[in-house]
Structures are given as C-alpha cells and as structure tokens.
C-alpha positions as CSV (number, residue, x, y, z in Angstrom):
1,X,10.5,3.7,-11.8
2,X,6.3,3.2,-10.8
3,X,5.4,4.3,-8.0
4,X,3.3,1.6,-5.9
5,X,0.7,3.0,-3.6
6,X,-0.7,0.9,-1.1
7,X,-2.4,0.4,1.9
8,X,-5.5,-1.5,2.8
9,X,-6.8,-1.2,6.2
10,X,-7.3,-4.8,6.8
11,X,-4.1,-5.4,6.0
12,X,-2.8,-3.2,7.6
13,X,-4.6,-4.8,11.1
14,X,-3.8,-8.5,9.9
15,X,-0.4,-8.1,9.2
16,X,0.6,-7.0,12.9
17,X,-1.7,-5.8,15.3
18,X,-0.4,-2.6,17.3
19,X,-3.2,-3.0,20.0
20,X,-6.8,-3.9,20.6
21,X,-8.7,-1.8,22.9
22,X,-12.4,-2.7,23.0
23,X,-15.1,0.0,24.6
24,X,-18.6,-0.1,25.0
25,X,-20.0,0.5,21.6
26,X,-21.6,4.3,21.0
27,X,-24.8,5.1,22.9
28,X,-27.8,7.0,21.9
29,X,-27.1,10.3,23.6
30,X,-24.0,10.4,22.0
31,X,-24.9,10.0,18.7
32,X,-27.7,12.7,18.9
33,X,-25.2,14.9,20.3
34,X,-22.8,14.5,17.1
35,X,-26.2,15.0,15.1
36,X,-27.0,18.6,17.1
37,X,-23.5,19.2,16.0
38,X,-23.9,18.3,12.2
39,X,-27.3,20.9,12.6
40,X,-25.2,23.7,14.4
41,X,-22.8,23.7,11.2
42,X,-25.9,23.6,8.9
43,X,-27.3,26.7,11.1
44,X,-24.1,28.7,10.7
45,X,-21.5,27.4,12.6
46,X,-18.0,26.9,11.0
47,X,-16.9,23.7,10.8
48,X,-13.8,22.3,8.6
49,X,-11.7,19.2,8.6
50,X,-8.2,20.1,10.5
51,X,-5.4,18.2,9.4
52,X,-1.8,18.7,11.6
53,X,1.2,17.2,9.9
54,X,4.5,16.4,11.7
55,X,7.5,15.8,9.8
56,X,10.2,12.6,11.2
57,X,13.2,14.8,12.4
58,X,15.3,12.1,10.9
59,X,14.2,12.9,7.3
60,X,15.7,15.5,5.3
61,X,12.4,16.9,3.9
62,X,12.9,19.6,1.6
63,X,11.1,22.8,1.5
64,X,9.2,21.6,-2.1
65,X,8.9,18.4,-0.4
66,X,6.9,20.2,2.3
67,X,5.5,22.7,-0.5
68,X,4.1,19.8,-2.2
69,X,2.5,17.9,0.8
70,X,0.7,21.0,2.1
71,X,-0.7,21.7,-1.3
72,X,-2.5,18.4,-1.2
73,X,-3.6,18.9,2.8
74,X,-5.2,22.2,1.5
75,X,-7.3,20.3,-0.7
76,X,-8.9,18.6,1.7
77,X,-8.9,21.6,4.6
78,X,-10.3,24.1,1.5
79,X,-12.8,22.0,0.4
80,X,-14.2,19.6,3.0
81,X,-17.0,20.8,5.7
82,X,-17.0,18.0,7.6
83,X,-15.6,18.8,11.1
84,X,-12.8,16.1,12.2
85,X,-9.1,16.7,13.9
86,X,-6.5,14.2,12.2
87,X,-2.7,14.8,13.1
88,X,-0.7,12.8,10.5
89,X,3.3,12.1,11.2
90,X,4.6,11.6,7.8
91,X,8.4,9.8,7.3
92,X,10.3,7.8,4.6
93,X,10.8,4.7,3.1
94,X,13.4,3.1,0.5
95,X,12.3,3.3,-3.2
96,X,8.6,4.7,-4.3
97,X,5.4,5.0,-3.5
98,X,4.2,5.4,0.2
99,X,2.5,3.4,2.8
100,X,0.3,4.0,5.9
101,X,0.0,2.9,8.9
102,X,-2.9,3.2,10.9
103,X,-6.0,1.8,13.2
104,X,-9.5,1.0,12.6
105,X,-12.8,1.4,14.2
106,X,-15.5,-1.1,14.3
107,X,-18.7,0.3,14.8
108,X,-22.5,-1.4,14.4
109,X,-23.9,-0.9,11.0
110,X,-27.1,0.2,12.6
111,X,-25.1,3.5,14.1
112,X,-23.0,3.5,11.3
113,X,-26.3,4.3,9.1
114,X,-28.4,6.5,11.1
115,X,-25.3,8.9,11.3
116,X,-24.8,8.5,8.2
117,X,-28.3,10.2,7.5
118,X,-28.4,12.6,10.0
119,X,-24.8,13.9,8.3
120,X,-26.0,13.7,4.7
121,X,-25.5,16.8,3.2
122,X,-28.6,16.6,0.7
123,X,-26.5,16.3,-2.3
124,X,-26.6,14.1,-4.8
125,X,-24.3,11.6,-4.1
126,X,-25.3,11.6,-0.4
127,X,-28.8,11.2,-1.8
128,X,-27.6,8.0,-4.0
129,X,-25.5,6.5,-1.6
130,X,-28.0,6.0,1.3
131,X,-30.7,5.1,-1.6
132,X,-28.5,2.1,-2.6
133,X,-28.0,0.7,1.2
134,X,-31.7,0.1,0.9
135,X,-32.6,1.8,4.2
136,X,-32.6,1.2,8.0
137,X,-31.1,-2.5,8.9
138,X,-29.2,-3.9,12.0
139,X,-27.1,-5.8,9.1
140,X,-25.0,-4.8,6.5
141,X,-25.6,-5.2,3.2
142,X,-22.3,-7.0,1.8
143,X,-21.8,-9.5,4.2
144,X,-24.7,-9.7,6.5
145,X,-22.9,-8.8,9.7
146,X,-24.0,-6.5,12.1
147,X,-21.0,-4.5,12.0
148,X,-18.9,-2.6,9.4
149,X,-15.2,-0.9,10.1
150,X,-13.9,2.4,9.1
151,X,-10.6,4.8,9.5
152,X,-11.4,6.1,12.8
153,X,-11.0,9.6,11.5
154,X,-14.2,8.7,9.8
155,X,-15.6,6.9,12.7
156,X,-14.9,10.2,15.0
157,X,-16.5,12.5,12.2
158,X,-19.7,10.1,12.3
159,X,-19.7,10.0,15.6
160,X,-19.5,6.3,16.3
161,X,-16.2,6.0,17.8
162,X,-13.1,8.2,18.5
163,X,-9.7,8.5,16.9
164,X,-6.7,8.2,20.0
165,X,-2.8,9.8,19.3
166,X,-0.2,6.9,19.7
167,X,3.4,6.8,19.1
168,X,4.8,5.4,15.2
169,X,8.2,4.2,15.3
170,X,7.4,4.1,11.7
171,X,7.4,8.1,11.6
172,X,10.3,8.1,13.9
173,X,8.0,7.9,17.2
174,X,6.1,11.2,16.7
175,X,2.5,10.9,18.7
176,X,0.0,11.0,15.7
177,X,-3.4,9.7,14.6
178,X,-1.9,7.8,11.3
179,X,1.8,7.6,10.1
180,X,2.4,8.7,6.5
181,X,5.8,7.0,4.9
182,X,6.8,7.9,1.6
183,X,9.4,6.6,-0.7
184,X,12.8,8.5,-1.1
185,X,12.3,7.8,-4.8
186,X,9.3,10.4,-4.7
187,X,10.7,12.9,-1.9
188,X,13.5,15.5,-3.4
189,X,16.1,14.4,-0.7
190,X,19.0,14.9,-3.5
191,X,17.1,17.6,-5.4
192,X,13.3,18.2,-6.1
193,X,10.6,16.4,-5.6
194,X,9.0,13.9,-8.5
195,X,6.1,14.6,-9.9
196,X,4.0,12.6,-8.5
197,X,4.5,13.7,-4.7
198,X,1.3,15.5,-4.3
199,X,-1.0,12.4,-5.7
200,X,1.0,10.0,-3.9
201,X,0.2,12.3,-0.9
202,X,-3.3,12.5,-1.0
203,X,-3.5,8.9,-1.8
204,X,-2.2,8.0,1.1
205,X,-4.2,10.6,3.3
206,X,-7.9,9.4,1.2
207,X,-7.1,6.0,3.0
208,X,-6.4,7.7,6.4
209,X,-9.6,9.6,5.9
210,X,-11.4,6.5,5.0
211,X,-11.2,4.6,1.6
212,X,-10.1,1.7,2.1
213,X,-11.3,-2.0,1.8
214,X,-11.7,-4.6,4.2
215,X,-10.4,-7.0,1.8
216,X,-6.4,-7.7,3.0
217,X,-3.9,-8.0,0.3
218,X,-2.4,-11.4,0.1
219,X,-5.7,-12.7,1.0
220,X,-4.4,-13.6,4.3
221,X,-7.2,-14.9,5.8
222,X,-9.8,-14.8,3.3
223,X,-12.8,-12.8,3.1
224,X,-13.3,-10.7,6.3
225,X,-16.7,-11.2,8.1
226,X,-17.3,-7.1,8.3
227,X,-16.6,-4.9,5.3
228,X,-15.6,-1.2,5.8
229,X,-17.6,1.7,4.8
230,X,-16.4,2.0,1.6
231,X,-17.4,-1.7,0.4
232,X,-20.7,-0.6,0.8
233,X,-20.5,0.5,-2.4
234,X,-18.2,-1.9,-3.6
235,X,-20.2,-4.2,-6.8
236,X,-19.9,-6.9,-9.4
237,X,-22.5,-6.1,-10.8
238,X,-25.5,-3.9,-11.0
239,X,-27.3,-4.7,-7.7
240,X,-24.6,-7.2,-6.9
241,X,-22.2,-5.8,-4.6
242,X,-18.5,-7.4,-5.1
243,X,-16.7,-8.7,-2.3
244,X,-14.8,-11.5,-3.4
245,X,-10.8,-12.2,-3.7
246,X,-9.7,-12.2,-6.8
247,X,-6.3,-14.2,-6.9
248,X,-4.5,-13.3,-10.0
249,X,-1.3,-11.0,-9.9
250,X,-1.4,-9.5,-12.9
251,X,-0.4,-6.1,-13.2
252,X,-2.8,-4.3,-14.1
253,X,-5.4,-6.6,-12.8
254,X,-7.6,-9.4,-15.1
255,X,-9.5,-12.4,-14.7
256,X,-12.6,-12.7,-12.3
257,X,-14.1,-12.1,-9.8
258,X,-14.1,-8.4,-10.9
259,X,-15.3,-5.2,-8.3
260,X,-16.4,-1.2,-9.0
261,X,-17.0,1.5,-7.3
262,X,-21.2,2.6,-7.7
263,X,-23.4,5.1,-5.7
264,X,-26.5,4.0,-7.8
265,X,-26.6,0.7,-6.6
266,X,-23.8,-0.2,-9.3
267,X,-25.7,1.3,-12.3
268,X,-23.0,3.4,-13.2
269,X,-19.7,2.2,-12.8
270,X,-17.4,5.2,-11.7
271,X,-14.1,2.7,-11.4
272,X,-13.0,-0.6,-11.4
273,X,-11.2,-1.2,-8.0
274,X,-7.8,-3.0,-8.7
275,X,-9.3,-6.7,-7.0
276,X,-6.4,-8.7,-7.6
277,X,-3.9,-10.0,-5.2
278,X,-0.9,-8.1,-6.8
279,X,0.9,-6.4,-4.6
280,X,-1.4,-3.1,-4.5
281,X,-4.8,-2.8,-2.3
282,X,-8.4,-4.2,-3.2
283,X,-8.7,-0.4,-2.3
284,X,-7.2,0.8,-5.1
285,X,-8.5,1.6,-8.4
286,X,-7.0,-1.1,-11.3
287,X,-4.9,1.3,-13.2
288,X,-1.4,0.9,-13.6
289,X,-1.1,5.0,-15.5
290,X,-0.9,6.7,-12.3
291,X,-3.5,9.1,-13.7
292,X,-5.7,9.0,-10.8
293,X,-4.6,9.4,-7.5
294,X,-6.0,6.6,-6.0
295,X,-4.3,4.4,-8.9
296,X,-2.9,1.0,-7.8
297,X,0.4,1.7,-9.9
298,X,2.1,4.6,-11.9
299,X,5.3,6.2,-13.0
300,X,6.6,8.8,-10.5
301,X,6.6,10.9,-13.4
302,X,3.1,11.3,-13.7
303,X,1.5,14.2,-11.6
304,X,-1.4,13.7,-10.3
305,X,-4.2,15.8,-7.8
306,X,-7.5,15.5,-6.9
307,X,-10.4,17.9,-8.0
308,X,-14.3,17.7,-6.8
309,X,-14.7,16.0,-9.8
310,X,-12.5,13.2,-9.0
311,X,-14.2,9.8,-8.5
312,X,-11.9,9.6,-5.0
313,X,-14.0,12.9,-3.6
314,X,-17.3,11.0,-4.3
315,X,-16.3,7.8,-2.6
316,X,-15.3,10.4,0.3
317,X,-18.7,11.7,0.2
318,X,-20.8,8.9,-0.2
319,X,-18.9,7.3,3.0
320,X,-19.8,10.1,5.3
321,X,-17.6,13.3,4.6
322,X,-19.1,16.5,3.2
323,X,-18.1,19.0,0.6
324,X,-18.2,22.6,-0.1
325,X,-20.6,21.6,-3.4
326,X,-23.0,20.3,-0.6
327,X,-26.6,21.5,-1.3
328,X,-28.3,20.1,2.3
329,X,-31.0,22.2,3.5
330,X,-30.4,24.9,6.6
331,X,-32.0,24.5,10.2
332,X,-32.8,27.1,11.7
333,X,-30.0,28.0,14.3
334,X,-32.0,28.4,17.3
335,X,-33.2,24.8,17.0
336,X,-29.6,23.4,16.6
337,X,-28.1,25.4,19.2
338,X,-31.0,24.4,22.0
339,X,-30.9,20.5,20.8
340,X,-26.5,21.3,21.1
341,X,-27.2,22.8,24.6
342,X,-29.7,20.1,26.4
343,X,-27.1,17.2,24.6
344,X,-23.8,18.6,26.2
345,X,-23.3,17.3,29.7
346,X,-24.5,13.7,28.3
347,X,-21.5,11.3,28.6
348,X,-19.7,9.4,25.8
349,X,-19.5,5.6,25.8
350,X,-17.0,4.5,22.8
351,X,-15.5,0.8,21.4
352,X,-12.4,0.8,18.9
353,X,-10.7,-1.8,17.7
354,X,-7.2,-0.7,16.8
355,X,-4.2,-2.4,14.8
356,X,-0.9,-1.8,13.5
357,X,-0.9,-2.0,9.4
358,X,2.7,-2.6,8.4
359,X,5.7,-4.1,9.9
C-alpha cells in the first residue's frame, strides 16, 4: 500500500472555499510591535512554538497512535524558537496517507519582507534566503504581484496577519486552527500503528506550519497571480525561479517544466519539488520512496522523521521560522523591553483571506 501525502494550500482554497474574511492589511505599529517581540526573545525571553492537538472523539486512536503523533509535535516544540500558538484537531480518513485542511493568509510582500528581516535569526540559511529575494521590493519576485500567501500560523508568527479557531466537520467539529486527517491504513485502529505514522504526521503539520505552494493540484485555474512564501524559493534554474504547471501524471514526476527548492538563489539544488499534476502537491518533493517526509508518495512501511538536517527544516527556516541551531546576534534586554513597553497599547489592524481545502 503507498501512502499519498498531500495537501497544497491553494488547493485546498480552490477546491471549496470555507469563508473569506477580508481586514485592513497590517499597519506599521503592529509590525514593530511583533519586531520588539522577536528582540525580547533575542534579549532572554522564552519563546517556543506551542502546538495543542485534539483528537475526533469518533476515532478510535490508540495509545501508539497518540505515542507516535506527539513524538513528531515534540520535534517541532523542542526544536523551534519561533513563538506561534497552533491548535490542530486531527481525525481519519479511508485508506493512507493524510490530508489537511486549512486557511490562508494573504499578506503584502512588502510586510511580508521587512518581517522577514527583523525575525532572521542570523544563520545561515536566513542569511541566504533574504540574499536571494534580492532586497526591499513592493513586488514579489516570482510573479510580480504585490502580495504573497502563507499558512496563517506563519503569517501570525511574522506578524502580518492572525490565525482564527473555526469549527472542522472534517475533524468531527472540534474548534481548531487546521484539521489533520489521516488514513486508517496508517493509524493502528486494529493493532499498531504503520511505520510511517510519524513522517506522515509531520508532513502534514510542515504544510500547516507553512510549506506549501500556491500552485493547486489539478491545475484548476492555472497559475495563481500570488505565490506563497515558500515559492520564493521555488527555481528552474539557477536565478530562474520555477513557477510553472507541469501537466504530466507520471508517478514519480518527469517531463518539463521542472522546479527545486534553493536558498542560494537556486545554486544548489536541495530537492526537486514533485511539479506534476499527479495526484500529490506541487508542494511536495518528487519522490515516490517515502524516504523524506515531505515525499509526494511512499510505502507505509517506510518510517520516516525529520532531523535539523532535513531539507523540510531549512525550507521552514528560510520562510520565517527559527531554530535552536540559530546563531542571531543578542540585543541587549533593556532595549527590547522599553521598544516592547512604548509598542503595547498600539492597536492591531489585520486582513485574512481564509478557505476551506478539501471537500
């Protein structure tokens, strides 16, 4: 049995829209006081990604099934310094893999940028990543457009936009952020788990946390006008950055036009994104193994996990989130705190665009 994991954001949105709520976009004050924030953490002050998970109480979930799904949440809590609140209900579907459904955030490149800088952790793929956008711009590099969209967990770690509970009648009508389904195939309903729960988990929660492409399976629609963070980094070639459908649905994907995923401006080519219209996500890396967790296809067999190492972290990283291998330089606390103090009573003005992913 493979496992097929997928979920693309703008499919996701396309395929039937839960809502659309549209706010005034982010305003200045706002976004310095999510900047005096990223400084207090620098100057001392915890900060750690919180992720709540709610089980459907119509799924039998086992304890290993549970075991196995709060192993791969504690890779993110243990190892990520970025401070964001996600709640994730997580349910079932028939046969394997998972899906995910979920909003989106549209936000203005420009904000998008400068919050990207002001939370760069120093490091070096922080240091590559806003290198290759080729600086300061009203406009995004893929497209042109002046906006971009993004999970809004990301957009709510960023600053430039929020991330609001609704109810998922996917996940059984719990009020969540995101609703997680897996396949029974992978859950240990009738025994234990297979092996590839915990990579089939954190698959699902790097595309809640934000790596997914604007590019919709099927193609529906064609080639969106705004790309999502992670096609930022998103190429054909080096300094050619890749967003194009390609229509084949071969498994794994051939033919042309062909995308990978590049902090240097596509120098180095740290995976070729699975850019075929075959069932799994432009998101997704091409293999069919199931070797890496962010893998379009693979056995259930195959266990998988994510390390630091793991080209899945780096795209997290380059798109905004930060890591405990972070070498940013320290403010000095009293500077943070007094910029954190004359920001707080400065109000909040928010847009979000939010949809439905799945039927």
């Amino acid at each position: 049995m493979q496992r097929k994991l997928k979920t693309s954001l703008a499919t996701l949105i396309l395929a039937s829209p839960r809502r659309a709520l549209k706010r005034n976009s982010m305003n200045i004050a706002f976004k310095a006081a999510r900047l005096a924030a990223a400084l207090a953490v620098g100057a001392g002050i915890a900060a750690a990604g919180t992720i709540n998970i709610l089980y459907a109480p119509n799924v039998a979930f086992t304890v290993a099934d549970q075991t196995q799904i709060q192993n791969a949440v504690n890779f993110y809590t243990s190892n990520m310094t970025s401070n964001f609140t996600v709640t994730i209900a997580v349910g079932a579907q028939a046969g394997g893999g998972a899906s995910t459904t979920m909003g989106r955030d549209t936000a203005s490149y420009a904000n998008y940028y400068n919050s990207l800088v002001a939370y760069s952790s120093g490091d070096a793929t922080d240091t590559a990543a806003i290198a290759s956008l080729g600086g300061y711009s009203t406009n995004n590099p893929v497209t042109g457009s002046t906006s971009i969209t993004m999970s809004p967990v990301l957009a709510q770690t960023l600053g430039v936009g929020t991330d609001g509970l609704e109810p998922f009648s996917e996940c059984d009508n719990l009020t969540a952020n995101a609703c997680i389904q897996i396949g029974t195939d992978v859950l240990g309903l009738s025994g234990s788990p297979a092996a590839s729960l915990l990579g089939t988990f954190e698959h699902e929660v790097d595309e809640v946390l934000g790596t997914s492409s604007a590019l919709p399976n099927g193609g529906t629609g064609g080639v969106p006008a705004n790309p999502s963070a992670a096609d930022l980094f998103r190429y054909s070639a080096p300094g050619t950055r890749g967003f194009e459908l390609n229509t084949s649905t071969s498994v794994p994907c051939t033919g042309s036009p062909t995308a990978y995923f590049s902090v240097d401006g596509g120098a180095t080519n740290l995976n070729p994104y699975n850019n075929c219209n075959n069932g799994g996500d432009y998101g997704d890396w091409i293999y069919d193994d199931g070797l890496q967790v962010q893998d379009a296809y693979g056995p259930d067999g195959v266990a998988t996990s994510l390390n630091l190492s793991s080209p899945e972290v780096t795209l997290l990283d380059a798109v905004g989130y930060n890591f405990v291998t972070s070498t940013s330089a320290t403010p000095e606390p009293s500077s943070a705190l007094m910029l954190l103090t004359g920001l707080a009573a400065i109000p909040v003005l928010r847009r979000r665009l939010a949809g439905k992913p799945r039927p």
